[in-house]
C-alpha positions in Angstrom: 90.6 -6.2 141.1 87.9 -3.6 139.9 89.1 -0.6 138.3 86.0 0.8 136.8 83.8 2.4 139.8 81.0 0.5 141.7 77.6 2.0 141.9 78.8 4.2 144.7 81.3 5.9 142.7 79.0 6.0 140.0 76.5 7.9 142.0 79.4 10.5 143.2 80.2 11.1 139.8 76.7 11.5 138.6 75.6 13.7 141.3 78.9 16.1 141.2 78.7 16.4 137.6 74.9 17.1 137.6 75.2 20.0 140.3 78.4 21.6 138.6 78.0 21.0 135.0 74.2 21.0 134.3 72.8 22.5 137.3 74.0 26.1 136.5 73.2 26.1 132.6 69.1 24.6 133.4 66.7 27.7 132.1 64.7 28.6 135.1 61.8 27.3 134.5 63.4 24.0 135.0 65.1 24.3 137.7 62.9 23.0 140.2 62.8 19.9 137.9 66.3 19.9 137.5 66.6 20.5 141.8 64.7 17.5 141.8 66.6 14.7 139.9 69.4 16.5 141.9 68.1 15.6 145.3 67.3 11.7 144.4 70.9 11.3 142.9 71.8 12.8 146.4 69.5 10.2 148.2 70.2 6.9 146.3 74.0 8.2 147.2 73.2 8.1 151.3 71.2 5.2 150.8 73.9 3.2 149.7 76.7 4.7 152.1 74.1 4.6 155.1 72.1 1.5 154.5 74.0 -0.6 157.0 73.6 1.9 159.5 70.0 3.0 158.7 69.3 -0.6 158.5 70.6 -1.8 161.7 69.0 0.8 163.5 65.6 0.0 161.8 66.0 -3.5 163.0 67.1 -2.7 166.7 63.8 -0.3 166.2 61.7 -3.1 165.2 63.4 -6.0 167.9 62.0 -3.6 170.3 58.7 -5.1 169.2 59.5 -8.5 167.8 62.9 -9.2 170.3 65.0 -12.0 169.1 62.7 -12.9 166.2 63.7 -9.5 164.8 67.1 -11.3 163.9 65.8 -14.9 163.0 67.0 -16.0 159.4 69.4 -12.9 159.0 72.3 -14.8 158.5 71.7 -15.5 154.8 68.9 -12.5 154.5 69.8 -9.4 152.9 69.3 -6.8 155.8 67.0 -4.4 153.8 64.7 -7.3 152.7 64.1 -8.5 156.3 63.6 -5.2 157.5 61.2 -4.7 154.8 59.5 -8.1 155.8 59.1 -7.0 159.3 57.8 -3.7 158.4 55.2 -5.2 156.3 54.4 -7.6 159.2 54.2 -4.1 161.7 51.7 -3.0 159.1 49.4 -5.7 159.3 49.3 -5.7 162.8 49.0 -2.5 163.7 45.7 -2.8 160.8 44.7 -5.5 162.8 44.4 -3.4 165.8 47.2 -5.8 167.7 48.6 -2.8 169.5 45.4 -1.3 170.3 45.6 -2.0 173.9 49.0 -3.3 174.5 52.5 -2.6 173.5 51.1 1.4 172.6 54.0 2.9 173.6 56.9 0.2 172.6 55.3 0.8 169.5 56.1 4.6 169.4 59.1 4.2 170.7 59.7 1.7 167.6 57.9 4.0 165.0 60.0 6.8 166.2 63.4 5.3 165.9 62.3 3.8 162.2 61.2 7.3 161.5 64.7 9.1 162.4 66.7 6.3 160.9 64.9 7.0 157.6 65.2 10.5 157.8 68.9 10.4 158.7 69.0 9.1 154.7 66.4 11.3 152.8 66.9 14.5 154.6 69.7 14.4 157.5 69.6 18.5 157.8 66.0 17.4 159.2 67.4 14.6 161.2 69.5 16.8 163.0 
């Protein structure tokens, strides 16, 4: 059994402690500094609670494009790596011009959803 905290609960206390005990005493100049190491302990914190979440939703995003082959080899995969690999792949194609003619509007309906399920970690006031 674990009893020392994960990197979760490190994040927590990192993040609390930074905003209540260092936060206040930062000079002003600072500060904006300061509101900034702030906000990326608060990100790397939703990224971990949220990645499953913000991860499926980036692949149901993406299976609109690729369908089944969006899932192929997840079993064993780490969800964030495939979705990284089928982002990349997105990339290339839409470089190549693949979507020039066809598919246009799958793929905003797909860029859209990646888009919000992103923003639902980095800034979920923006989210909405």
């Amino acid at each position: 059994m674990r009893t020392n905290p994960d990197a979760r609960g490190l994040l927590d206390i990192a993040a609390a402690t930074f905003r209540t005990d260092v936060l206040p005493h930062v000079a002003p100049e600072a500060r904006y500094a300061a509101l900034m190491v702030a906000n990326a302990l608060e990100i790397a914190q939703r990224e971990l609670t949220g990645l499953d979440a913000s991860g499926h939703a980036m692949l149901a995003a993406l299976a609109l494009l690729y369908g089944e082959d969006a899932y192929d080899d997840l079993g064993g995969n780490d969800l964030r790596h495939r979705v990284e690999a089928l982002q990349h792949r997105l990339c290339i194609e839409i470089a190549a011009g693949d979507f020039d003619h066809d598919g246009q509007d799958t793929l905003l309906d797909s860029l859209e959803a990646i888009v919000k399920a992103r923003l639902a970690i980095l800034n979920p006031k923006a989210a909405g």
